[in-house]
C-alpha positions as CSV (number, residue, x, y, z in Angstrom):
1,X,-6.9,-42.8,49.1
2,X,-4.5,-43.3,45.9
3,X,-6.2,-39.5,45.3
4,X,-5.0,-38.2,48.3
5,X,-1.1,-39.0,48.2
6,X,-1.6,-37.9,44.5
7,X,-2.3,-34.6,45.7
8,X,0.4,-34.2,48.2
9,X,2.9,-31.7,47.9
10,X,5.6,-33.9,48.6
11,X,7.1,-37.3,47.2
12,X,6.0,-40.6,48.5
13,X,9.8,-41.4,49.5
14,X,9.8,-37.7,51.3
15,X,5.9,-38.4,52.8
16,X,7.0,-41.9,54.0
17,X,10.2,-40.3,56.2
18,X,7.4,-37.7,57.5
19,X,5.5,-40.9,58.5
20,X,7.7,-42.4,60.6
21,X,8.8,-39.1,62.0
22,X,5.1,-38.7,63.0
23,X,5.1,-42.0,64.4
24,X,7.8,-41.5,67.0
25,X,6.6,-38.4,67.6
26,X,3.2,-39.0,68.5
27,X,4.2,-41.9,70.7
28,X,6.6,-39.1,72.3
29,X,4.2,-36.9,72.9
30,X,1.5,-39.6,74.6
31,X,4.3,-40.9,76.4
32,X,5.6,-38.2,78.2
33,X,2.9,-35.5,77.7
34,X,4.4,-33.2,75.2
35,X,6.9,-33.3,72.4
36,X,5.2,-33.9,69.3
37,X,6.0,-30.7,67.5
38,X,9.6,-30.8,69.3
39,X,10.3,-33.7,67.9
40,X,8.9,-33.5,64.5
41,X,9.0,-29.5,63.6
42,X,12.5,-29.0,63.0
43,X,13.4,-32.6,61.6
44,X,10.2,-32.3,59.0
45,X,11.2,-28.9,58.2
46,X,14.3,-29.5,57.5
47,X,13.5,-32.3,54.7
48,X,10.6,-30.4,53.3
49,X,9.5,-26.9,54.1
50,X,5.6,-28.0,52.8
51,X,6.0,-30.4,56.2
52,X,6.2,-28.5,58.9
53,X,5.0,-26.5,61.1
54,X,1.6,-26.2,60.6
55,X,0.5,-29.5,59.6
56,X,1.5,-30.6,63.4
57,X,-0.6,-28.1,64.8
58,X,-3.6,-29.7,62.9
59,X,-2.3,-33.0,64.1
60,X,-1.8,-32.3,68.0
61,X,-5.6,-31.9,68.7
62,X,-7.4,-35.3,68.0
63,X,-4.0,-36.6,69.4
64,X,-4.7,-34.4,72.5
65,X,-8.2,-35.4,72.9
66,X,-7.4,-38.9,73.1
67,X,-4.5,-38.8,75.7
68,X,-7.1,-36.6,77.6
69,X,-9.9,-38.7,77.4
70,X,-7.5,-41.5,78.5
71,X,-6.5,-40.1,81.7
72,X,-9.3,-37.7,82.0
73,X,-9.8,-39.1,86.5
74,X,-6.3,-37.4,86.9
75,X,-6.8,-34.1,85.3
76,X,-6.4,-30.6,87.0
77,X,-9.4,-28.9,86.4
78,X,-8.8,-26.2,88.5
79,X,-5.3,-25.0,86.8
80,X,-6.3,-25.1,83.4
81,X,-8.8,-22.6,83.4
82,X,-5.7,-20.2,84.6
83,X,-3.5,-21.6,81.7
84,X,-6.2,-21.3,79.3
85,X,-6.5,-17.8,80.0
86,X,-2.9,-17.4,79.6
87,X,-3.4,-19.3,76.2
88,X,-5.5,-16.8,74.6
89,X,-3.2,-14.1,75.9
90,X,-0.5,-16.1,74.1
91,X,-2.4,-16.2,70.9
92,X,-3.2,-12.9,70.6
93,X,0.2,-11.6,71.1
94,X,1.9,-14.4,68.9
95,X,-0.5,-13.1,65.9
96,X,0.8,-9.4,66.6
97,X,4.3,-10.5,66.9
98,X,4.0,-12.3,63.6
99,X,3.0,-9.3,62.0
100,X,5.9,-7.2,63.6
101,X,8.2,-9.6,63.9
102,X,10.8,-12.0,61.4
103,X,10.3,-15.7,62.3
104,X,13.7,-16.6,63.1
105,X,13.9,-13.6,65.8
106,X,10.7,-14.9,67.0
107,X,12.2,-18.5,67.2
108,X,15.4,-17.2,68.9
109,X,13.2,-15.7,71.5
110,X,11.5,-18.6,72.2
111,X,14.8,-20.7,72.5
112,X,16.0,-18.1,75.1
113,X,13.2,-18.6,77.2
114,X,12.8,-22.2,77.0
115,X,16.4,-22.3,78.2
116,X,16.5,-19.7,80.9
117,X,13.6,-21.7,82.3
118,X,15.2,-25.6,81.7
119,X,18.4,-24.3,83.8
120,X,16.1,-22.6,86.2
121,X,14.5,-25.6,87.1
122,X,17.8,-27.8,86.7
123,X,19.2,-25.9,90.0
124,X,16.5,-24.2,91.6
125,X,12.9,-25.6,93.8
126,X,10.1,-26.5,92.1
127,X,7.6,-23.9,90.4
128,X,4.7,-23.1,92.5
129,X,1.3,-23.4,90.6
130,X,-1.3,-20.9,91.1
131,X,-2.8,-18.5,88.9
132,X,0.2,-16.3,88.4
133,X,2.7,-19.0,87.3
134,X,-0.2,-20.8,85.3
135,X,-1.4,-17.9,83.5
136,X,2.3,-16.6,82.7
137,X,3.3,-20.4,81.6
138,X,0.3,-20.2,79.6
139,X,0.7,-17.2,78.0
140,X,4.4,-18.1,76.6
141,X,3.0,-21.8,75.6
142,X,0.2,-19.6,73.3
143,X,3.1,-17.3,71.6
144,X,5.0,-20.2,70.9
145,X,2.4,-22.8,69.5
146,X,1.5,-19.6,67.3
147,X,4.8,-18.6,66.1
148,X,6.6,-22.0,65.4
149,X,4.1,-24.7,66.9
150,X,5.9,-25.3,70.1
151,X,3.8,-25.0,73.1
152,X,4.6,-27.5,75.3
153,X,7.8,-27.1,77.1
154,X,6.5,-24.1,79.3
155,X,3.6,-26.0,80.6
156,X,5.4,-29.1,81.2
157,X,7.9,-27.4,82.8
158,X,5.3,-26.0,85.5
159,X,3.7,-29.7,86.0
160,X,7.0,-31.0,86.3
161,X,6.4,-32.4,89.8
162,X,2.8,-33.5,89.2
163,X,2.3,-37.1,88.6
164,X,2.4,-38.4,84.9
165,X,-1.3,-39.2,84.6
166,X,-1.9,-35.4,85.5
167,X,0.7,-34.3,83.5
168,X,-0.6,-36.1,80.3
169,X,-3.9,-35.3,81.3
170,X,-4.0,-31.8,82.1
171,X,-1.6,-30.7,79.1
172,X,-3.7,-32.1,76.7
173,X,-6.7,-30.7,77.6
174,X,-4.9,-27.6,77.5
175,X,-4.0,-28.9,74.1
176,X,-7.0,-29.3,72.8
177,X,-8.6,-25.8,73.5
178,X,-5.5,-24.1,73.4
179,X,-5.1,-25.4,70.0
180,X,-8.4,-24.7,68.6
181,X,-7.4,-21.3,69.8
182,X,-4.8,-20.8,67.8
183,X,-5.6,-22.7,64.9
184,X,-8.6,-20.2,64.8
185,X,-6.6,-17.2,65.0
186,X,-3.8,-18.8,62.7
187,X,-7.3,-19.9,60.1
188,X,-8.9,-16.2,60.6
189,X,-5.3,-14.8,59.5
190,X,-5.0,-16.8,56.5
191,X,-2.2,-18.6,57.7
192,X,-3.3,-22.1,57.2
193,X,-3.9,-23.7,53.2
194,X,-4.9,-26.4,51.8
195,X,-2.1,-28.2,51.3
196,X,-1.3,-28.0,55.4
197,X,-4.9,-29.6,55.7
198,X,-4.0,-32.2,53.0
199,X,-0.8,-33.3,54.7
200,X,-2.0,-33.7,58.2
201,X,-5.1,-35.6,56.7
202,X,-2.5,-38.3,55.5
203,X,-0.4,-38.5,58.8
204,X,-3.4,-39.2,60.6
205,X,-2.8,-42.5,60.7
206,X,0.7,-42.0,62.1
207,X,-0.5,-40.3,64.9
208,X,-2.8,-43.0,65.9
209,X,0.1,-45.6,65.8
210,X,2.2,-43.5,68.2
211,X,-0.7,-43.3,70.6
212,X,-1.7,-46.8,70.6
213,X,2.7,-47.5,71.3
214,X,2.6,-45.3,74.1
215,X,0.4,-47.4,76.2
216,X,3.7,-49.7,76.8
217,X,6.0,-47.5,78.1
218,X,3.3,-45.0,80.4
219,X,4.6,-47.0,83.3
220,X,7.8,-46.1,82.9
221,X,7.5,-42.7,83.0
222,X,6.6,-41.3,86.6
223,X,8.8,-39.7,89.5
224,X,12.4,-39.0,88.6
225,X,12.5,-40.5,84.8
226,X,9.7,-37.9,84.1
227,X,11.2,-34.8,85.6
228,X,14.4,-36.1,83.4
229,X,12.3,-36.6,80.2
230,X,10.7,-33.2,80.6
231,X,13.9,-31.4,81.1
232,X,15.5,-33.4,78.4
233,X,12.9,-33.1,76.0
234,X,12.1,-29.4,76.4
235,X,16.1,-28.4,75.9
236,X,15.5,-30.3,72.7
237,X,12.5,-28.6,71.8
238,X,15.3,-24.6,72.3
239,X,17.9,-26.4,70.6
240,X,15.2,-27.0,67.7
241,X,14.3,-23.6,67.2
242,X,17.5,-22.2,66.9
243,X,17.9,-24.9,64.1
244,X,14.0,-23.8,62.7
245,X,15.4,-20.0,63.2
246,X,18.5,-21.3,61.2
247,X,17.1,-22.5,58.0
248,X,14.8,-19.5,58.0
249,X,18.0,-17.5,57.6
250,X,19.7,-19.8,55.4
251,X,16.2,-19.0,53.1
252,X,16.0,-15.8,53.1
């Protein structure tokens, strides 16, 4: 173990902030369904570039599996397969764009649609789901976990109006192949190293705290406070990338 932080990229005092942003993340995420890489992306990016993004990408699948497996009687089997469709759509075209494309345009673009969609929703009737609207929202989600790890807002925003066990559920399944998916493509494109590995290795932990905290708030969240959360939360997640797209400038 003593090996391990010795190996880090970062500094203990810098490792132990990600920690605790990892923590509150995770607990986000299990909580309200999605969130994790809203939450912790920009922040962890901001104190260290080594940090962030693809570490959380790593992280979101055995975090996934487990609010899945947790809530597995509500899913909706019948929609994911659509989404999941979408997803590989998604990561396809995210890989192209990252080859044709500069990250922070790619993070503005995301922004955009995340908030043409929040204000959509804020004033107009609730999204139908069918195989259309699941395998567009499916399709943005996969372009946006590949280009800056943000997935979630697009399919949270179409199961706005389910219950929160299906919610949780369904998203992370979803999550879980969806992910593989793109951590496959991201792997085949030589877009993840070691030291991404390394770092979600040691945050492991973190993410297994935020889980187990989340089982004391789940009743809270159903009906109105979850329609609030997820428009809340996904506004968060747009204003993030324009901050992500920000400091990519600012490095350049």
């Amino acid at each position: 173990m003593t090996d391990l932080f010795m190996s880090l990229p970062v500094t203990l005092p810098i490792f132990g902030i990600a920690f605790m942003v990892t923590v509150a993340a995770a607990t986000l995420q299990s909580t309200v369904g999605f969130g994790f890489a809203v939450a912790s992306v920009p922040l962890l990016r901001l104190i260290d570039p080594h940090l962030a993004p693809v570490p959380q990408l790593l992280m979101i699948v055995p975090l996934a599996l487990s609010m899945a497996i947790r809530e597995r009687a509500s899913m909706d089997i019948s929609g994911i397969r659509w989404v999941l469709l979408g997803r590989v759509f998604g990561a396809l075209a995210g890989w192209g764009l990252l080859a044709i494309a500069s990250e922070i345009v790619l993070d503005l673009s995301m922004a955009f649609i995340v908030l043409v969609a929040v204000i959509a929703l804020s004033v107009a009737q609730v999204i139908p789901r069918n195989p259309v609207t699941e395998t567009v929202a499916g399709t943005v989600s996969g372009v946006g976990a590949m280009v800056s790890s943000i997935g979630g807002p697009p399919l949270a925003l179409l199961y706005r109006d389910a219950g929160g066990q299906t919610l949780r559920s369904s998203l992370a399944a979803i999550f879980v192949i969806g992910l593989t998916i793109t951590i496959t493509t991201r792997a085949v494109g030589g877009l993840i190293t070691p030291e991404d590995i390394l770092l979600a290795v040691a945050l492991l932990p973190a993410v297994a705290i935020g889980f187990y905290c989340s089982q004391f708030l789940l009743g809270r969240m159903e009906g109105t406070p979850l329609r609030i959360a997820i428009l809340v939360v996904a506004s968060i997640s747009a204003v993030g990338l324009v901050l992500k797209a920000g400091l990519s400038y600012g490095s350049v």
